[in-house]
ROPADREN-552567 format. One record per residue (C-alpha): x negated, y, z negated; residue in three letters; residue number from 1. Coordinates in steps of 0.2 Angstrom, whole numbers, plus 5000, padded with zeros to 4 digits. Layout:
R | xx | yy | zz | residu | num
R | X | Y | Z | ALA | NUM
...
***
This chain:
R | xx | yy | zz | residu | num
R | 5000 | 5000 | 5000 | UNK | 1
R | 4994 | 5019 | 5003 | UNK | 2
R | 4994 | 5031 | 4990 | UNK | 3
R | 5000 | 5048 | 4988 | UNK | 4
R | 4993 | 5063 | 4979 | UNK | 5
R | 5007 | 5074 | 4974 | UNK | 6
R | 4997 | 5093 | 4970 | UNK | 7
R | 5011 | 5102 | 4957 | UNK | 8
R | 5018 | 5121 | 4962 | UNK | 9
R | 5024 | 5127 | 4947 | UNK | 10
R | 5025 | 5121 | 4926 | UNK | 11
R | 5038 | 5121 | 4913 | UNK | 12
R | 5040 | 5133 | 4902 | UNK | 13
R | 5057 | 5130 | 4889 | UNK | 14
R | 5059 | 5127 | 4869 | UNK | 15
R | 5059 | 5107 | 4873 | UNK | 16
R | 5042 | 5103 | 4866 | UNK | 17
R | 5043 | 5083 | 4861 | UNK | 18
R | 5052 | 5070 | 4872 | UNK | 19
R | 5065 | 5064 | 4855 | UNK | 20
R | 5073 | 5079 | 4854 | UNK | 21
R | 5075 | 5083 | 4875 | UNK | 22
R | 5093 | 5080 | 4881 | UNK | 23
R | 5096 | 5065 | 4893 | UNK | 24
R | 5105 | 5075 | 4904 | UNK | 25
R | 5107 | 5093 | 4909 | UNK | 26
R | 5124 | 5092 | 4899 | UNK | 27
R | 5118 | 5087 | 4885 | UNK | 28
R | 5112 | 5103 | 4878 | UNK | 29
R | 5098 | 5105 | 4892 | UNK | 30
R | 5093 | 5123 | 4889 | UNK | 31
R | 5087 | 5137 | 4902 | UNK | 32
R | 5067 | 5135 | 4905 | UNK | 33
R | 5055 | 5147 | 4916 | UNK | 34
R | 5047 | 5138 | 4930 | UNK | 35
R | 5030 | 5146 | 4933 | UNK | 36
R | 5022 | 5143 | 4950 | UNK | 37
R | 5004 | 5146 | 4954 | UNK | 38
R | 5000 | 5162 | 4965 | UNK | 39
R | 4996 | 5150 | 4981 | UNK | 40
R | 5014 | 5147 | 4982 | UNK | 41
R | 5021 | 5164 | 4981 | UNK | 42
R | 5026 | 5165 | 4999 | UNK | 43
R | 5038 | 5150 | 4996 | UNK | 44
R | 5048 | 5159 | 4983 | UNK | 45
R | 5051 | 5174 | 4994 | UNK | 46
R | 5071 | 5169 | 4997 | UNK | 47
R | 5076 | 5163 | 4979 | UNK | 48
R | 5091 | 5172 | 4973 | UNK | 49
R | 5099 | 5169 | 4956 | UNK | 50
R | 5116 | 5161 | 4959 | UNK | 51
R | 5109 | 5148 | 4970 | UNK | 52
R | 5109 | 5130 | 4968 | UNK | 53
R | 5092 | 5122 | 4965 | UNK | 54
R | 5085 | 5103 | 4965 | UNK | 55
R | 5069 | 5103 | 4955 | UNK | 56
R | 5059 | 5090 | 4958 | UNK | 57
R | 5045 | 5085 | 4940 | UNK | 58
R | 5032 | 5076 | 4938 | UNK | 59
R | 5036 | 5066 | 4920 | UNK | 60
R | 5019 | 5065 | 4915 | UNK | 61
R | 5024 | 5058 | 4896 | UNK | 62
R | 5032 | 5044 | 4905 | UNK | 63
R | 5028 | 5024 | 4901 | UNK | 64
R | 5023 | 5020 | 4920 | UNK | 65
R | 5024 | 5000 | 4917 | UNK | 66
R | 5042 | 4999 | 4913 | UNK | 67
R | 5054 | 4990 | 4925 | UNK | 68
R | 5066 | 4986 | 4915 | UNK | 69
R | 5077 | 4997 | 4899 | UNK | 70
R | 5094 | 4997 | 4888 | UNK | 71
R | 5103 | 5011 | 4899 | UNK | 72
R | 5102 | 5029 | 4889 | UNK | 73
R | 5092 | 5020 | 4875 | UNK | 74
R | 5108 | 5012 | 4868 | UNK | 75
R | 5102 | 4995 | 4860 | UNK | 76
R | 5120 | 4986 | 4863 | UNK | 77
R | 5119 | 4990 | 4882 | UNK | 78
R | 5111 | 4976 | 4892 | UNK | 79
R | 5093 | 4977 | 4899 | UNK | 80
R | 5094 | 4984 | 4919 | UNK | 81
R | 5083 | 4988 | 4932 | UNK | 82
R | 5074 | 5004 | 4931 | UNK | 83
R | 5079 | 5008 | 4947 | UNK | 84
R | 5096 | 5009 | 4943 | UNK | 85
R | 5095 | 5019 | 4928 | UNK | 86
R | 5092 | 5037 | 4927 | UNK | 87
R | 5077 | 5033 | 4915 | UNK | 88
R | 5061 | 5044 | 4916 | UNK | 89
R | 5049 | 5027 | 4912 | UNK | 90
R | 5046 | 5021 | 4929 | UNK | 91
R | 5033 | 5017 | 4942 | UNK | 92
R | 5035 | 5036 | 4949 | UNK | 93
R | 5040 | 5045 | 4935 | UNK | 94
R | 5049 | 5057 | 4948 | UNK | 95
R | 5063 | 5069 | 4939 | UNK | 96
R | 5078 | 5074 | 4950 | UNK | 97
R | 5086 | 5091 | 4941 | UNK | 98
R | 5099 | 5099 | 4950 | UNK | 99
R | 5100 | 5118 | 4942 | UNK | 100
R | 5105 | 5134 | 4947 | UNK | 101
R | 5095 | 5149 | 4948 | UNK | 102
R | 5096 | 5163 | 4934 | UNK | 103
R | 5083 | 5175 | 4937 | UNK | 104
R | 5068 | 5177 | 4949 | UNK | 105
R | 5055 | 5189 | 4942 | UNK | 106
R | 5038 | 5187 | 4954 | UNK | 107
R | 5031 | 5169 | 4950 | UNK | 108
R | 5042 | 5165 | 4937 | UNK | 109
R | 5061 | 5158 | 4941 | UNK | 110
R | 5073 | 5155 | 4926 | UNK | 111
R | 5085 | 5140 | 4929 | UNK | 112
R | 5099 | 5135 | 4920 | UNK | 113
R | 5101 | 5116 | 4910 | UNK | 114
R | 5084 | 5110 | 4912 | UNK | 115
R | 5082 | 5095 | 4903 | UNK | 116
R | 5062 | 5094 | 4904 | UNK | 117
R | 5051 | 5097 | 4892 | UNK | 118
R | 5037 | 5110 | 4890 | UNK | 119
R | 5022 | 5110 | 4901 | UNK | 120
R | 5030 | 5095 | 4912 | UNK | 121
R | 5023 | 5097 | 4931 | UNK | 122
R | 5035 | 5103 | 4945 | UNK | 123
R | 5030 | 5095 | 4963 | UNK | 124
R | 5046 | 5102 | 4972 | UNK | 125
R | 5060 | 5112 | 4975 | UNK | 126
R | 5073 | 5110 | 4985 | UNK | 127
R | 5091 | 5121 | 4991 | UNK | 128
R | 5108 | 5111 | 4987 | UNK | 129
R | 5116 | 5112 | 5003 | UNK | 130
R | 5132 | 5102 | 4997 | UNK | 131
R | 5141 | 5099 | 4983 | UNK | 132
R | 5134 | 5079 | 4982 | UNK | 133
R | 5117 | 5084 | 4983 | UNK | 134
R | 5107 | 5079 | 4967 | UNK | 135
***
């Protein structure tokens, strides 16, 4: 198999600092969090609008990358399944999915809404919702 080397864009920066205390989901009390890209990528920011819909695409660095198999939402009555049928963060490719909306843009810095990543976590992506099914 190749290999890929994914180079991030941009950080984290919100008030979820330890992965026992970060939300599941982005309904779970996921709060607004800065993302803060590096100057090279400036350019690509240049039509971001607050009010827009956004799929943020993050590295899970802190994630176990040998699991395969977990209790779905940590609940130990559910039964083991496939990570990759779960929405778990502890996978091969830790990739997080987070659809969000924009709040703010203020230069390198874009404040999104319900992020449920926590501080310092990589971002490799983002994306425009072009329909309501996306994410």
């Amino acid at each position: 198999m190749t290999s890929f080397e994914l180079q991030p864009i941009a950080h984290v920066e919100t008030s979820l600092t330890d992965l026992d205390g970060a939300p599941k989901q982005p309904d779970e009390g996921a709060p607004s969090a800065w993302l803060v890209f590096s100057p090279s990528f400036a350019e690509g920011l240049r039509d971001l609008r607050a009010g827009q819909q956004v799929l943020v695409f993050t590295w899970l660095h802190l994630a176990d990358r040998s699991v395969l198999s977990v209790r779905p939402r940590s609940d130990p009555t559910r039964a083991m399944a496939g990570v990759f049928s779960t929405r778990s963060p502890a996978r091969p490719n830790p990739i997080g999915l987070h659809r969000v909306e924009i709040v703010e843009v203020d230069g390198l810095r874009v404040l999104v809404s319900h992020l449920e990543a926590v501080d310092g976590t990589p971002v490799v992506d983002l994306k425009p919702v072009r329909s309501p099914d996306d994410g």
